[in-house]
C-alpha positions as CSV (number, residue, x, y, z in Angstrom):
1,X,-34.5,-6.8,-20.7
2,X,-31.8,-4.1,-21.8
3,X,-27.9,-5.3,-22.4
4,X,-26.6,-3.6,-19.5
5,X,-29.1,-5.6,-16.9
6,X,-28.5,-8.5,-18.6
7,X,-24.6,-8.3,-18.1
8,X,-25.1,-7.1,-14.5
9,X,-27.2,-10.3,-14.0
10,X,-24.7,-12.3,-15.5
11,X,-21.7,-10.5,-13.6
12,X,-23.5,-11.0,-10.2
13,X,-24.1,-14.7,-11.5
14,X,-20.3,-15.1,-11.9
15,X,-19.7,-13.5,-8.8
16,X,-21.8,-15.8,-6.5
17,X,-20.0,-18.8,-8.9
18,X,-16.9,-17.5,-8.1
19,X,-17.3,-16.8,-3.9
20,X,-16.8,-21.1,-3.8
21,X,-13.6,-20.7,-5.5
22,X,-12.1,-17.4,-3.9
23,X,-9.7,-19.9,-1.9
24,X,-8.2,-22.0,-4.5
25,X,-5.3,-21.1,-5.8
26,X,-4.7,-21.7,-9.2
27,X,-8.6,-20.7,-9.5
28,X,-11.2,-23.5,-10.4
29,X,-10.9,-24.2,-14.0
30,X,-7.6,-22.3,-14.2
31,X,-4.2,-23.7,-14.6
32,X,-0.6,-22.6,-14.2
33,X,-0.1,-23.1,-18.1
34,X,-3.8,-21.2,-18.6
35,X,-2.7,-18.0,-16.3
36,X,0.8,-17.5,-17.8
37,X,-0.9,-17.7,-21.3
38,X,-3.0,-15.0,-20.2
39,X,0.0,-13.6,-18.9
40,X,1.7,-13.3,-22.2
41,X,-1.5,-11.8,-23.8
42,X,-1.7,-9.1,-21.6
43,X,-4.6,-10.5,-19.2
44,X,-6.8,-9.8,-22.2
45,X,-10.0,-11.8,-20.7
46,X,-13.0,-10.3,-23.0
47,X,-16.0,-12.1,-21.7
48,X,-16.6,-9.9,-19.0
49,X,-18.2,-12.5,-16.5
50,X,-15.4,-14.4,-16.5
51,X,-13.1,-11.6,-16.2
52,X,-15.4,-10.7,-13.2
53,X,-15.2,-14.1,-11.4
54,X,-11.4,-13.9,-11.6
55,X,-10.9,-10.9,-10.5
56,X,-12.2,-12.2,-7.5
57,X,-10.5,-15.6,-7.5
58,X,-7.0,-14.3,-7.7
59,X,-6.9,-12.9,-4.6
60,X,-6.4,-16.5,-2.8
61,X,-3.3,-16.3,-5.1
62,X,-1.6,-13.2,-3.2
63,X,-0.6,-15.4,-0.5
64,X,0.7,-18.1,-2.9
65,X,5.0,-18.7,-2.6
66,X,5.5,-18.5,-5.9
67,X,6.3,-14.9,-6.8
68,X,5.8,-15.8,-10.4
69,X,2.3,-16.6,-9.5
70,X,1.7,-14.0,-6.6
71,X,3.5,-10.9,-7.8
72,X,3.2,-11.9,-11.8
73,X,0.2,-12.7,-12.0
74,X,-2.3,-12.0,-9.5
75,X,-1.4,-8.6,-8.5
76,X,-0.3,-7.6,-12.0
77,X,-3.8,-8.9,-13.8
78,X,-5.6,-7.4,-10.9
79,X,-3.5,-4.0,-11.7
80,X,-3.8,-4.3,-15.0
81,X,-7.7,-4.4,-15.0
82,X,-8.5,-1.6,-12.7
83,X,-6.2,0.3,-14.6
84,X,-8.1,0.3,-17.8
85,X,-11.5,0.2,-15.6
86,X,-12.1,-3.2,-16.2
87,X,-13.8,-4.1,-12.7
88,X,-17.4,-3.3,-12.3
89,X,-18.3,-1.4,-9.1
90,X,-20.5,-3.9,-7.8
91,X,-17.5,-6.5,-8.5
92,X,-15.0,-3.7,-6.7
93,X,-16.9,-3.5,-3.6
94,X,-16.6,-7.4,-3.5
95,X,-12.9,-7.3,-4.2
96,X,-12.2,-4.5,-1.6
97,X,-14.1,-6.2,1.5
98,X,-12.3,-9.7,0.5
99,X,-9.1,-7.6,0.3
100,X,-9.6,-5.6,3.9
101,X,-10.4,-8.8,5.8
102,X,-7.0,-10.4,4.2
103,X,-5.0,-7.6,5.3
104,X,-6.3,-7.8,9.0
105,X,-4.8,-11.4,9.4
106,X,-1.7,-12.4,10.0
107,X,0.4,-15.8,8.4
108,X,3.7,-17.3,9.1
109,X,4.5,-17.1,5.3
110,X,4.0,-13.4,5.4
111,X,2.3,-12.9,1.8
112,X,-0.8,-12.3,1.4
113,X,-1.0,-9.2,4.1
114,X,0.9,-7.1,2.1
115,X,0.0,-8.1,-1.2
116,X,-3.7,-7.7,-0.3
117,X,-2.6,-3.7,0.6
118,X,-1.0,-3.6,-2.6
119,X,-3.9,-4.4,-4.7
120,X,-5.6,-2.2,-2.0
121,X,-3.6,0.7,-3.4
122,X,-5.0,-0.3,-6.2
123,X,-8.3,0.0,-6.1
124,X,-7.8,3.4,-3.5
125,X,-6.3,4.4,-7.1
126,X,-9.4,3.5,-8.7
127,X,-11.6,5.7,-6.2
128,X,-8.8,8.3,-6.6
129,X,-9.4,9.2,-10.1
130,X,-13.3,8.3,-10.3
131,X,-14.5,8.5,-6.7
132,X,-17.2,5.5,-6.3
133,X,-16.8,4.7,-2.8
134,X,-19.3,6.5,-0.1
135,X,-17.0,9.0,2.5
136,X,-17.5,5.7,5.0
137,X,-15.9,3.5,2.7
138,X,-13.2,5.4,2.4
139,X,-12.7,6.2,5.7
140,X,-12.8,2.2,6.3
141,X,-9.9,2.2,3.3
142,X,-8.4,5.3,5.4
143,X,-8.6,3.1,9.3
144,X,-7.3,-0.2,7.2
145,X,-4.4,1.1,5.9
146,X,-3.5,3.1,9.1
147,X,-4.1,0.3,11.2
148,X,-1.8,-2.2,8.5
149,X,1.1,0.0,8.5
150,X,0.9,0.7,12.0
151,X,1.3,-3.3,12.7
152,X,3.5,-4.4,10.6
153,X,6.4,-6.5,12.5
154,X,7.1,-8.7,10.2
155,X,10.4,-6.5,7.8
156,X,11.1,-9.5,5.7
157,X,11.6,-7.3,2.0
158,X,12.9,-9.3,-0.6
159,X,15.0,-12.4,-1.2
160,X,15.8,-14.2,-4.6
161,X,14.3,-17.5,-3.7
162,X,10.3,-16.1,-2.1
163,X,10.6,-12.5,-4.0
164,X,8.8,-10.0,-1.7
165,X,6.7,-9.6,1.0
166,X,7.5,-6.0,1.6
167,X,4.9,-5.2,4.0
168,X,5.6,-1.3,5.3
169,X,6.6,-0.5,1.1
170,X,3.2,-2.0,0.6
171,X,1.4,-0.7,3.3
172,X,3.4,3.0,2.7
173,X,1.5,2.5,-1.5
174,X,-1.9,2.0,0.4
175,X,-1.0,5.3,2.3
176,X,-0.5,6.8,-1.0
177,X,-3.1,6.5,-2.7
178,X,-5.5,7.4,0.0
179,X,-3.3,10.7,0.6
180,X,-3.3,11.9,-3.2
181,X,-7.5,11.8,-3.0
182,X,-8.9,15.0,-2.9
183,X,-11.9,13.4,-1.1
184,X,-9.3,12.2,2.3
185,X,-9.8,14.8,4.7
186,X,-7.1,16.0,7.5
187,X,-8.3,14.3,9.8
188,X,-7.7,11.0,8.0
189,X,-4.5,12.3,6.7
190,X,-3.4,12.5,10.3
191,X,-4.4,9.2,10.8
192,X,-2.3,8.1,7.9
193,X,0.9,10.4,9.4
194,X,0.7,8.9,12.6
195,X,1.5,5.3,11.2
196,X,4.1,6.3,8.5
197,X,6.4,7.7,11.7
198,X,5.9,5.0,13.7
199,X,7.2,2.7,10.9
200,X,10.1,5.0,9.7
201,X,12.7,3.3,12.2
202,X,10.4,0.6,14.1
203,X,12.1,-0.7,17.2
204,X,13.2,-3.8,15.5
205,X,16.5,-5.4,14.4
206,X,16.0,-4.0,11.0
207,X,17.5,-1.7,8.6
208,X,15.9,-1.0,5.9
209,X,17.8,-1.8,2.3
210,X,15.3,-2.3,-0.3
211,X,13.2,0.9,-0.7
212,X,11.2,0.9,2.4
213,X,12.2,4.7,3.4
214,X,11.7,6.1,0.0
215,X,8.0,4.4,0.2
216,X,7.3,5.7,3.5
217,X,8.2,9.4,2.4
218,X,6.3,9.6,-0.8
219,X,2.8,9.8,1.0
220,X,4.4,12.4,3.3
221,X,5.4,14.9,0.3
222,X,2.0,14.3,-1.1
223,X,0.0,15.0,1.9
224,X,2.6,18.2,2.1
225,X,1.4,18.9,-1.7
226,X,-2.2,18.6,-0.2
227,X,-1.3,22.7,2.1
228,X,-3.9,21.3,5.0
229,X,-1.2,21.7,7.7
230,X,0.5,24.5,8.9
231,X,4.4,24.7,9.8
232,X,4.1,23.7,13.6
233,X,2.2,21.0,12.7
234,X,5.0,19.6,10.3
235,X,7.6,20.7,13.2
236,X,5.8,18.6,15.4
237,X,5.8,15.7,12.8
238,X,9.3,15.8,12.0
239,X,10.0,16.0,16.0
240,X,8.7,13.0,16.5
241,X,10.4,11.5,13.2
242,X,13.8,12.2,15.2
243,X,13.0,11.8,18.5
244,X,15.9,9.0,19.5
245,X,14.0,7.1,22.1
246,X,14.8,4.3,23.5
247,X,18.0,6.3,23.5
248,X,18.7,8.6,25.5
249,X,20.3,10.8,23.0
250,X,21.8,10.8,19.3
251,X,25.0,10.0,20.8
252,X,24.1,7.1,21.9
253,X,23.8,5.7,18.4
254,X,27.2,5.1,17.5
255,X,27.5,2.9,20.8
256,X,24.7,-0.6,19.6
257,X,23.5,-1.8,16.6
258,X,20.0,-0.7,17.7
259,X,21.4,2.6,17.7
260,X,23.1,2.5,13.9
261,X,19.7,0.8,12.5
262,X,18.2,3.2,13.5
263,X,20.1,6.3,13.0
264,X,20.6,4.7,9.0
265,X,16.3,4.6,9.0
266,X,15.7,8.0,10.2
267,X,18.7,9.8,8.0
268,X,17.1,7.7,5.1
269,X,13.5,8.6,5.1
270,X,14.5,12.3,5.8
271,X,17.3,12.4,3.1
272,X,14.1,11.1,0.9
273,X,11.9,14.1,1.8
274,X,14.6,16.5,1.8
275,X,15.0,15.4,-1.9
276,X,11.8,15.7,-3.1
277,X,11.5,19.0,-1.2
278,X,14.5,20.8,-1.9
279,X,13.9,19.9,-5.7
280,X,10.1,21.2,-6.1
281,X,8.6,24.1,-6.9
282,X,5.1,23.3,-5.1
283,X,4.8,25.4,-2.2
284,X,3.4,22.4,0.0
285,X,6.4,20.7,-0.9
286,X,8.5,23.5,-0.6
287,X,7.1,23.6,3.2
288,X,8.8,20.3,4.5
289,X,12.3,21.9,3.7
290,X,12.5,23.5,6.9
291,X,11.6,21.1,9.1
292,X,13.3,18.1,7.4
293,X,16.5,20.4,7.1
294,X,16.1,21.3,10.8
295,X,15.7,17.1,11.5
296,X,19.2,16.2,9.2
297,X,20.9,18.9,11.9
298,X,19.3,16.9,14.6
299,X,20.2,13.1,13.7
300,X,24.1,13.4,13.3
C-alpha cells in the first residue's frame, strides 16, 4: 500500500473518530491549557490525522462564549490551516457541510451563525485560489451565503465582555470571497448583490458603529472589479441602496430615530464605495463613481 493511501486511510479513520466528538467543546482529549499551548506554537499540529480530526472538532467551539476560545482559537487555527493548505479535500468537504448546516440555525447566544460564515469565507478562500469544489458546490456556498446575509436580525457587533458576533461583517466576508472567484458567475453575483442592499440599512433599531458598512461595500467594489455589469445595472443597484422607504422621502429622516439610523447606514456604506472608487484606477471600480456619487446627492 503506497504512503499517500495509507494517510488517506488514516485521515478518513480520524475523521469517522472525530464525527462523535464534533459537539464537545473543548474537543475530546483536548483541554483549555492543551489549545492555548497550541495557540502559542502557532497551531503547529504535525501528525496530520490528528490535525484532521480537529479541524473538524473545533467547529462546536464557534458557538462557545468565550471569545478567547471562539475567535482565538477555533476560527484562528481553522484560518491558520487552510491558509497554509493544511486541510485535505476530503476533510474540507466534511468541514464545509458541518459549517453550512451551522449557519442555517439560529441560537439565542448568537455565535456560532456567524462564526460558522466566517470560517466559511475561509474555505470559499480556499476554493478561490485552488478551485476544488464542483460549480454545484459552489453555487450551494453562493445560495448559503446569500440566504445568511439576507437573514440576519440579530445586529449584536461587539462588546468587551462576549467579543463579537458580528453577523452581517461576517456574512458581508462570506460574500467576499465568493465574489473575488473567477469561477462565481453573474448570476450568482446578483444573488450575492441582492442580500448586501437589503442589509446595508435593515429596518431595525440599529446603526451600525463597528465596521459593518465598510464589510458590506468591499464585495460590491469587487464584484465592480469583476466588469460583468453594465452602468444601468449599477444605477439600478444604487437606486435601490437609497431608496428611503418606509419613508416617504429623505426629509423625513431628520424627523425619528428610524430615520437618522438609517440615513447614518446608507451615507456610510456609500461614503465606503465612493472611497474605494474615487481612489482606483481599475476601470470596474472606476464604474461605481457615478452612481455612488449620484446616491451621496440623493441621501442629504
Amino acid at each position: 500500500m503506497s504512503r499517500t493511501l495509507i494517510v488517506a486511510c488514516l485521515v478518513a479513520t480520524g475523521i469517522a473518530e472525530a464525527s462523535a466528538q464534533r459537539y464537545t467543546c473543548p474537543p475530546e482529549q483536548w483541554t483549555m491549557t492543551q489549545l492555548e499551548a497550541l495557540k502559542r506554537d502557532g497551531f503547529k499540529v504535525p501528525d496530520v490525522v490528528q490535525r484532521h480530526a480537529l479541524a473538524l472538532a473545533l467547529p462546536a467551539c464557534l458557538g462557545h462564549p468565550s471569545p478567547k476560545l471562539r475567535d482565538g482559537i477555533a476560527f484562528e487555527a481553522l484560518s491558520t490551516w487552510m491558509r497554509a493548505a493544511q486541510i485535505d479535500h476530503a476533510t474540507m468537504r466534511t468541514l464545509r457541510a458541518d459549517l453550512l448546516k451551522m449557519i442555517a440555525k439560529q441560537d439565542a447566544k448568537g455565535f456560532a451563525a456567524p462564526f460558522a460564515a466566517l470560517v466559511l469565507s475561509e474555505v470559499a478562500r480556499t476554493d478561490r485560489l485552488a478551485a476544488w469544489m464542483s460549480s454545484d458546490e459552489r453555487d450551494e456556498m453562493v445560495r448559503a451565503a446569500a440566504m445568511f446575509l439576507a437573514k440576519v436580525s440579530d445586529y449584536r457587533a461587539f462588546n468587551d465582555h462576549e467579543g463579537f458576533r458580528h453577523g452581517v461583517a461576517h456574512g458581508a466576508d462570506f460574500a467576499l470571497q465568493l465574489a473575488l472567484n473567477s469561477a462565481t458567475t453573474k448570476a450568482q453575483l446578483d444573488h450575492l448583490m441582492l442580500a448586501i442592499a437589503g442589509q446595508v440599512a435593515p429596518n431595525a433599531d440599529v446603526a451600525y458603529w463597528a465596521g459593518e458598512s465598510d464589510r458590506l461595500a468591499r464585495p460590491i467594489v469587487f464584484i465592480a472589479q469583476r466588469q460583468l455589469h453594465a452602468d444601468a445595472e449599477w444605477q439600478s443597484f444604487f437606486g435601490e441602496v437609497t431608496n428611503p422607504r418606509p419613508l416617504a422621502s429623505w426629509q423625513e429622516a431628520f424627523t425619528s430615530e428610524l430615520g437618522i439610523r438609517k440615513r447614518h447606514n446608507v451615507r456610510a456604506f456609500l461614503l465606503s464605495v465612493y472611497a474605494s472608487a474615487s481612489s482606483s484606477a481599475d476601470p470596474g471600480i472606476r464604474q461605481l463613481l457615478g452612481p455612488v456619487t449620484a446616491g451621496l446627492k440623493t441621501v442629504p
